[in-house]
Structure formats: structure tokens, C-alpha cells
DRENFINU-118198 format. One record per residue (C-alpha): residue in one letter; y, x, z. Coordinates in Angstrom, 2 decimals. Each point is the difference from the previous one (the first is absolute). Layout:
! residues N
<zator = a&c2 = Y&c1 = X&c3 = Z>
...
END
This chain:
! residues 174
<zator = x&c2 = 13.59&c1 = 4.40&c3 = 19.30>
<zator = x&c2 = -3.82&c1 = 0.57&c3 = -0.02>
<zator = x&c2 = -1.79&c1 = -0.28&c3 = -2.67>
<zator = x&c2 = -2.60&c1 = -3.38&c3 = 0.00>
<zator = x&c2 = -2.78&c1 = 1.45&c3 = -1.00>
<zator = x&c2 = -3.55&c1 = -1.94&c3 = 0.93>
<zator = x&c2 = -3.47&c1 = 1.25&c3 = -0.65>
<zator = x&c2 = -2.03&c1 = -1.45&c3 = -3.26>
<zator = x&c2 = -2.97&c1 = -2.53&c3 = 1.77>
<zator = x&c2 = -3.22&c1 = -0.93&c3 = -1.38>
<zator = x&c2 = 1.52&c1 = -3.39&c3 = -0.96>
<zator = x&c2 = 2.72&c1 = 1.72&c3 = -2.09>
<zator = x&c2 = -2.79&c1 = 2.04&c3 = -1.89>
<zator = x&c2 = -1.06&c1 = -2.87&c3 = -1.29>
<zator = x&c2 = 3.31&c1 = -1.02&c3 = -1.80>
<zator = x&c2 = 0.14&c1 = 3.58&c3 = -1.26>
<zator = x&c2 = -2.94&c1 = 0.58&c3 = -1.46>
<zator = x&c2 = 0.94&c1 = -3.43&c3 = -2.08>
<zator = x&c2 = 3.43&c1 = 2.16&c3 = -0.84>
<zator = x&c2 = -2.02&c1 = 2.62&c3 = -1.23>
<zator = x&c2 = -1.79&c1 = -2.20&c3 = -2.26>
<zator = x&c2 = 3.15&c1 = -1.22&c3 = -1.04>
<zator = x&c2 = 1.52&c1 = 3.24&c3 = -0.68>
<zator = x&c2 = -3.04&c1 = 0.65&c3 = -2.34>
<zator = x&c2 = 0.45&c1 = -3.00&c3 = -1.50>
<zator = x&c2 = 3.91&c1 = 1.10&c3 = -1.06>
<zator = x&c2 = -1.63&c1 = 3.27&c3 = -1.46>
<zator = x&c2 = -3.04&c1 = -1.73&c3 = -2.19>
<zator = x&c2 = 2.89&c1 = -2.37&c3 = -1.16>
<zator = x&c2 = 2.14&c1 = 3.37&c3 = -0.92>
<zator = x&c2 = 2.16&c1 = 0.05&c3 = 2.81>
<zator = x&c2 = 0.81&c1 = 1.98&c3 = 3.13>
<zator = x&c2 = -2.62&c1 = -0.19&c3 = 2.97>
<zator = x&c2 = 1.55&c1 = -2.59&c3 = 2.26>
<zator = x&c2 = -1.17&c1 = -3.07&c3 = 1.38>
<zator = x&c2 = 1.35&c1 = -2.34&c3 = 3.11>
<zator = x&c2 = -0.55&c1 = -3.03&c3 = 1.71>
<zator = x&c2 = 2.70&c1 = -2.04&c3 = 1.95>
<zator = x&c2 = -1.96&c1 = -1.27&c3 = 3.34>
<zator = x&c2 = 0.50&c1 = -2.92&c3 = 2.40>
<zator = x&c2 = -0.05&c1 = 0.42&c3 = 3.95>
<zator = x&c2 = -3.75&c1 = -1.16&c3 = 0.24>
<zator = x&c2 = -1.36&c1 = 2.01&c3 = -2.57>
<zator = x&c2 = 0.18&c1 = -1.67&c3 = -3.17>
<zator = x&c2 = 1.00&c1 = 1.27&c3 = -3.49>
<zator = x&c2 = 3.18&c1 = -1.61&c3 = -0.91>
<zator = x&c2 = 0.80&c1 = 1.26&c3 = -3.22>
<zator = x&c2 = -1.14&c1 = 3.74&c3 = -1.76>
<zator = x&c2 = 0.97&c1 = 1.78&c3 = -2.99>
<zator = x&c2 = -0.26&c1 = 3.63&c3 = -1.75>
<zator = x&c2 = 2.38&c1 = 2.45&c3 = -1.56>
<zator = x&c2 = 1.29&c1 = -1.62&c3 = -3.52>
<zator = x&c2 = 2.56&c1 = 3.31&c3 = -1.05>
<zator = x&c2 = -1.86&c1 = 0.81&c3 = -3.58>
<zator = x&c2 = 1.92&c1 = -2.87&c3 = -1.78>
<zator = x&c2 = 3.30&c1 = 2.25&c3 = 0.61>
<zator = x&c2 = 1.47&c1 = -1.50&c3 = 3.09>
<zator = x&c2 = -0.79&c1 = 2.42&c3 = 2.92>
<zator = x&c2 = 1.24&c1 = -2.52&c3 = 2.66>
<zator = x&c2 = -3.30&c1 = -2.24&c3 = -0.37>
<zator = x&c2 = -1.46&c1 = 1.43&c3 = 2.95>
<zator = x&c2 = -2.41&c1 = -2.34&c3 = 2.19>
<zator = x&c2 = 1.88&c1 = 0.63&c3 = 3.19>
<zator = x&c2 = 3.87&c1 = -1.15&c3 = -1.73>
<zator = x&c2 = -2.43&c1 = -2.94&c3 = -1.70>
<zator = x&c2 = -1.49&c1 = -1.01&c3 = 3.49>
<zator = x&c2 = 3.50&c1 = -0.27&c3 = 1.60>
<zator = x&c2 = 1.83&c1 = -2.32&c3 = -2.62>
<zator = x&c2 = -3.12&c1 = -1.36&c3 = 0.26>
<zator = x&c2 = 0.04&c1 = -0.69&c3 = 4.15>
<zator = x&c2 = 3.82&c1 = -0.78&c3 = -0.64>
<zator = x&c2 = -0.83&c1 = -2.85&c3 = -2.35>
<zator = x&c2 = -2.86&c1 = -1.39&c3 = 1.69>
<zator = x&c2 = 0.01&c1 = 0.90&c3 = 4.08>
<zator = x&c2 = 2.15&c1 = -1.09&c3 = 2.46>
<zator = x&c2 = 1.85&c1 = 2.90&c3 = 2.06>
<zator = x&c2 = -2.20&c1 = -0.36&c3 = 3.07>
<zator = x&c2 = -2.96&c1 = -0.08&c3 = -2.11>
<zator = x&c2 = 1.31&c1 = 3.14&c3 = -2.21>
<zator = x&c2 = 0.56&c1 = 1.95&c3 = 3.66>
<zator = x&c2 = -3.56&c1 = -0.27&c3 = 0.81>
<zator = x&c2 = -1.76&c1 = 0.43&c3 = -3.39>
<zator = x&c2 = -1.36&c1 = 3.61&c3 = -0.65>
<zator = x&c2 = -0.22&c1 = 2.13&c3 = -3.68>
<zator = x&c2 = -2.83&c1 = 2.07&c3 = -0.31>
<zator = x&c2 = 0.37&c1 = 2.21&c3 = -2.80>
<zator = x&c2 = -1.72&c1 = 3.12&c3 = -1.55>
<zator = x&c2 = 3.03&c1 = 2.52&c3 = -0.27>
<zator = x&c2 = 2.71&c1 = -0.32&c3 = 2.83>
<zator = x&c2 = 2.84&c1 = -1.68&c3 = -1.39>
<zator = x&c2 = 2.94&c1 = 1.72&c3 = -2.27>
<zator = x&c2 = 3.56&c1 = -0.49&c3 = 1.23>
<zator = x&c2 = 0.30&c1 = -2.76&c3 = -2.47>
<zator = x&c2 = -2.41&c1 = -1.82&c3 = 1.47>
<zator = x&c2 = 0.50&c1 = 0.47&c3 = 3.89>
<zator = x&c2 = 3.26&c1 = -1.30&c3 = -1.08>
<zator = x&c2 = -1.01&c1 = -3.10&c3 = -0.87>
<zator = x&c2 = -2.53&c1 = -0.53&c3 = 2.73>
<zator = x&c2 = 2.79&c1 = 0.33&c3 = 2.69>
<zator = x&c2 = 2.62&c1 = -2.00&c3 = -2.60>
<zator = x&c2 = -2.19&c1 = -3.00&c3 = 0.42>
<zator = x&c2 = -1.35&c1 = 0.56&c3 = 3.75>
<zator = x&c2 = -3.74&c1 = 0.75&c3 = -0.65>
<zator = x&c2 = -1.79&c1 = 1.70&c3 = 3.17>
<zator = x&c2 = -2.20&c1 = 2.94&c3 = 0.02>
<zator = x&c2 = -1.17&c1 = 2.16&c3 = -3.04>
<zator = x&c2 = -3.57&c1 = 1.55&c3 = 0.12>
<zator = x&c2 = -0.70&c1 = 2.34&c3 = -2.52>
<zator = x&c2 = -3.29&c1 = 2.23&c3 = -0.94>
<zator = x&c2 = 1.89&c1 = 2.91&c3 = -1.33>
<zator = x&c2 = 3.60&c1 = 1.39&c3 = 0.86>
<zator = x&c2 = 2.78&c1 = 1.12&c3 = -1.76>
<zator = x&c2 = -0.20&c1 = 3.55&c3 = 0.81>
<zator = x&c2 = -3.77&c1 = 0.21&c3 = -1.00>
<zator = x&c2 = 0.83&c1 = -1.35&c3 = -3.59>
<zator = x&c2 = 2.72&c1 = 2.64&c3 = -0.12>
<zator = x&c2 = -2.44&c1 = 2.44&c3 = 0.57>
<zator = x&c2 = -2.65&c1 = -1.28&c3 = -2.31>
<zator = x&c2 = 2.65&c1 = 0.25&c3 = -2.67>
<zator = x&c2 = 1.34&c1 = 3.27&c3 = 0.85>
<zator = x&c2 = -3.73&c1 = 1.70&c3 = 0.09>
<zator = x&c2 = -0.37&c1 = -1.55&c3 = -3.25>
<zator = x&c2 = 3.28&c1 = 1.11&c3 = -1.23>
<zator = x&c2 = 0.58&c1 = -3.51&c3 = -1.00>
<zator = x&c2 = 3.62&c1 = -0.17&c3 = 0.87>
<zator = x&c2 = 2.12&c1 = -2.58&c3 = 2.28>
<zator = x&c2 = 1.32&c1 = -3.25&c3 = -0.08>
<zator = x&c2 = 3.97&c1 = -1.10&c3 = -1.14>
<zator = x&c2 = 1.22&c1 = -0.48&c3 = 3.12>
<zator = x&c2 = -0.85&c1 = 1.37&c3 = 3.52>
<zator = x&c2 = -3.31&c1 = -0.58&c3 = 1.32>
<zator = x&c2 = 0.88&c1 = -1.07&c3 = 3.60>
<zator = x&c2 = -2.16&c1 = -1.21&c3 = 2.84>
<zator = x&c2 = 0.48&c1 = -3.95&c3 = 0.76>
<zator = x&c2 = 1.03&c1 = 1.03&c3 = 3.45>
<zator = x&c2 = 3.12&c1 = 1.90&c3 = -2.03>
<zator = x&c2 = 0.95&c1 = -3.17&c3 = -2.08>
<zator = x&c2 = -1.32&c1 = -2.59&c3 = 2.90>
<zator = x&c2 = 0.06&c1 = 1.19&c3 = 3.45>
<zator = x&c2 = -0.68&c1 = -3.23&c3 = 1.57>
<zator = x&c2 = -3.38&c1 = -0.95&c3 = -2.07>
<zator = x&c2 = -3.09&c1 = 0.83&c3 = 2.52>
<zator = x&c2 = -2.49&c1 = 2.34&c3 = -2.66>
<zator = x&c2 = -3.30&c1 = 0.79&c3 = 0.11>
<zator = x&c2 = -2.08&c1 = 2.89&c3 = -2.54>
<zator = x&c2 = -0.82&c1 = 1.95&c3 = -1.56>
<zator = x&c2 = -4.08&c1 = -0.76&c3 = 0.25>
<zator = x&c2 = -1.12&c1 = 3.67&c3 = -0.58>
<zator = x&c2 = -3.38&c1 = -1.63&c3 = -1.84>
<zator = x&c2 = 1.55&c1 = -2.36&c3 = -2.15>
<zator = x&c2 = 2.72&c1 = 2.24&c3 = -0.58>
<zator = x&c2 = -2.55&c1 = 2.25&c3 = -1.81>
<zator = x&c2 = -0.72&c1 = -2.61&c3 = -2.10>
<zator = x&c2 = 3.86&c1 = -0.97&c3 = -1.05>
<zator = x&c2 = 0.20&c1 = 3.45&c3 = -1.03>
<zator = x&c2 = -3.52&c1 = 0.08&c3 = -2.46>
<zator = x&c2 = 1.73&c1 = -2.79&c3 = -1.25>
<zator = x&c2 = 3.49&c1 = 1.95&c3 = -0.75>
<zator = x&c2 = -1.96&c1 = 2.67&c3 = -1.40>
<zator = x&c2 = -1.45&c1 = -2.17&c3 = -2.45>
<zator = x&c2 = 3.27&c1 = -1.09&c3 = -1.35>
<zator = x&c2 = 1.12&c1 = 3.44&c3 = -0.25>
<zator = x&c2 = -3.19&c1 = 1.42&c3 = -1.14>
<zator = x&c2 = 0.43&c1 = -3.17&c3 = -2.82>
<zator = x&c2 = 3.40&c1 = 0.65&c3 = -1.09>
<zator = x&c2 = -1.10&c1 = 4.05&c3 = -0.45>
<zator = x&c2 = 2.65&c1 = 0.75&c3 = 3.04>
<zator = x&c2 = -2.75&c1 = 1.82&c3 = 1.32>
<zator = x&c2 = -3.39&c1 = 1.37&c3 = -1.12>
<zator = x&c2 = -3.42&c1 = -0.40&c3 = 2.86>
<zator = x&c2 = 0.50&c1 = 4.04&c3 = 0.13>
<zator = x&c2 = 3.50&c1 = -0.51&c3 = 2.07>
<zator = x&c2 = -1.28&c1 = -2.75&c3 = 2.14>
<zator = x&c2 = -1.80&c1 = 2.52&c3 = 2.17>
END
């Protein structure tokens, strides 16, 4: 099956860069960098939310928070044609529940692999459980990212956190 992969437009940028701000948002508030906002078929922000893990439970990500949300509040032909923009490509967790619940394309600024190789340059380690692609979890679900710009600025953001918690020092950044 081929992959549905779509380039990021101008108009997506836009939702992104609001993910980003999100994301930084998570990190002043001490948590990871992730931000994301559920969006309707003409454009409008339905819902958004950031990462929430540093109270203990590592399953408040934005993504899983946007789906119950969309399952709650969406009907299933509106959840088909909504859109999540996010700042890091969803973890398996997450693409999970976006396909559970029937929610249509995922943009995102950076990409799995990229964070995996932040992490690894910074000797940071990995996550619990396999990072796989949404394509591997949710082959159906039409994807667009990373955005090589605003990627760089997801992973400033990471570095801060790390840089933060003394996981790494500005010397092994380079």
C-alpha cells in the first residue's frame, strides 16, 4: 500500500508555527515540548492542547487528548475531515488513537526519526516503547512533515529541556 504522504502548504505553516508555540508553552510550564491543535475542514481551530506528562502520567499527550477529545465532541464525518497539526510527529500511542476515533490527516513540523536523532547526538537516550512512524501504526492516515524550518525550532526547544534537566551540557549540543 503506498504510503499517503502530502506536502506541508503555506496554510499548514500557519497551524504549526501555533504548535510550536504550544510546545514551548509545555516546556516553560515544565513539561515536554509538544503542542497540537485539532482543526475543522475550513480552517478553524477546534480544540488545542500541549504535552501534560510531568504530573507522572506519560499518556497526557496532546495528540491522545485531541482524539477523546474529537470522539466526545465531533461527529464521524466531521472527525474524517478535521486535521492535527502538531510539533513532533505522533508516538504510536497517539496515531493509535487518531485512527481509533477516525480523525483525518496529521501534519507535523518535526518527525519521529529527527527526534531520534536529536536524542541520540545528545546521548539523551530513547523512549519505552518503539518509536514508529504513524504510517507503521496507521497506514491509512494521509501525513504531511516534517517542516525542515520549524523542525529546527522543535528541536532548540528539546534541547532546552535536556540542557534543563542536566541530560546534556551546551558543549554536546554541537
Amino acid at each position: 500500500m503506498p504510503e499517503k504522504i502530502t506536502p506541508v502548504t503555506d496554510a499548514d505553516r500557519a497551524h504549526l508555527k501555533a504548535c510550536v508555540v504550544l510546545a514551548e508553552a509545555a516546556l516553560e510550564a515544565g513539561d515536554e515540548p509538544f503542542g497540537s491543535l485539532l482543526v475543522d475542514a475550513q480552517g478553524c481551530v477546534l480544540a488545542e492542547d500541549r504535552n501534560r506528562v510531568s504530573g507522572g502520567d506519560a499518556t497526557r499527550h496532546p495528540e491522545f487528548a485531541l482524539a477523546r477529545w474529537a470522539a466526545e465532541n465531533l461527529s464521524p464525518e466531521q472527525r474524517a475531515t478535521s486535521t492535527v497539526y502538531t510539533s513532533g510527529e505522533h508516538c504510536a500511542m497517539c496515531a493509535a488513537a487518531h485512527a481509533w476515533v477516525g480523525l483525518g490527516r496529521i501534519v507535523y513540523a518535526s518527525s519521529t526519526p529527527q527526534l531520534l536523532a536529536w536524542m541520540d547526538r545528545w546521548g539523551a537516550g530513547r523512549p519505552p516503547i518503539a518509536a514508529l512512524r504513524i504510517q507503521d501504526v496507521a497506514p491509512d492516515i494521509e501525513v504531511s512533515g516534517p517542516d525542515e524550518d520549524l523542525a529546527s525550532e522543535v528541536e532548540r526547544l528539546h534541547r532546552r529541556r535536556l540542557e534543563k534537566q542536566g541530560v546534556i551540557t551546551a558543549d554536546r549540543t554541537q
